[in-house]
N, C-alpha and C positions, 0 to 999 in steps of 0.2 A: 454649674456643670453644663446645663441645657445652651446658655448662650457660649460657653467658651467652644462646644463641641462646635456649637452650629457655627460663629465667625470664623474659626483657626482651622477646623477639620474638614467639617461638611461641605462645608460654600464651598471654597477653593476646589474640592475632588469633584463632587456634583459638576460645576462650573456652568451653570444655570442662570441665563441672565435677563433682568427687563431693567428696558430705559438704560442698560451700560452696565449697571451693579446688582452683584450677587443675589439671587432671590430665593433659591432653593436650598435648607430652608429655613423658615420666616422666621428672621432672630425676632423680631418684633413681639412674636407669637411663643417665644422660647421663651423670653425676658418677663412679659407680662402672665402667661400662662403658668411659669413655674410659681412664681408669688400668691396666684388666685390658689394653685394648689397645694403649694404647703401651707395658705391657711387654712384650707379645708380639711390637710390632715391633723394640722395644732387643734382644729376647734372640733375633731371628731374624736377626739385623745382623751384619757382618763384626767387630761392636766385640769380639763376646761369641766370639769364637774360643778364647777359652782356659779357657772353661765346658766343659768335655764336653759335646757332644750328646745323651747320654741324661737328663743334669740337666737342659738346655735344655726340651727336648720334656717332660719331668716337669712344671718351672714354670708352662710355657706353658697344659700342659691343666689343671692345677691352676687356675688365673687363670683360664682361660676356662667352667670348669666351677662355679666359686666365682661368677662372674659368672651364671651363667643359673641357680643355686640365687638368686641376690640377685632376679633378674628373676622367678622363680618365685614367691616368699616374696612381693614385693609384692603379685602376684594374690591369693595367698590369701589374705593379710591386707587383701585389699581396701583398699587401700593404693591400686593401681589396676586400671582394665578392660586386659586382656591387649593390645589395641590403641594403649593410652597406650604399655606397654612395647613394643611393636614399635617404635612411632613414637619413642621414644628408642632405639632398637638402632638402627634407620635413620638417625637423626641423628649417631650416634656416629661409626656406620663411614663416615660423609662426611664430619663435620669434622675427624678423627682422620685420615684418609689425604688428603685437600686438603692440611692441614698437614704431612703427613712427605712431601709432594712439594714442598710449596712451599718447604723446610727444604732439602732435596735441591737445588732448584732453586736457590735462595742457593750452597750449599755448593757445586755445579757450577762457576757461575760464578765464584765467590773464587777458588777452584781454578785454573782458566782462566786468572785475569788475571796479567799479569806486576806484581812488586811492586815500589815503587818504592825499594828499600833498595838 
């Protein structure tokens, strides 16, 4: 969801450019970002209960720390302006938790309903 908004929607309307192509914002950071955080939210879930806690918490900041060396490394390779990668941080962590509530929200109600077996 994070890279389809950002290539097909955002790029194009924004129309934000360095070195010639789209930079606002950072599919880069939309692609790799979304992955670092839905593992964070699989392995913060009642699924991952037979993970030990201290591995969990290991993973987690590993992924999330591996993520903003990735968001970093862009700037400095001018790759893009530091504002591109916010504005894909900011995309992430909305279409990333829309979706694990909307997921939640299915899953409530399957739940719920009584089945017809």
């Amino acid at each position: 969801l994070a890279t389809g908004l950002t290539e097909y929607v955002l790029k194009p309307v924004v129309d934000r450019r360095l070195y010639g192509y789209f930079a606002f914002p950072s599919g880069h950071t939309a692609g790799f970002g979304s992955v670092m955080v839905v593992l964070a939210i699989v392995l913060l879930g009642p699924a991952c209960g037979s993970i030990p806690t201290p591995v969990r918490r290991g993973v987690i900041t590993a992924a999330l720390l591996l993520a903003l060396c990735c968001m970093l490394g862009l700037i400095a390779a001018q790759f893009h302006y530091a504002s591109d990668v916010l504005g894909g941080l900011f995309l992430v962590l909305a279409s990333v938790i829309t979706v694990a509530l909307a997921v939640d929200a299915v899953a409530d109600r399957l739940r719920r309903e009584p089945s017809d077996a």
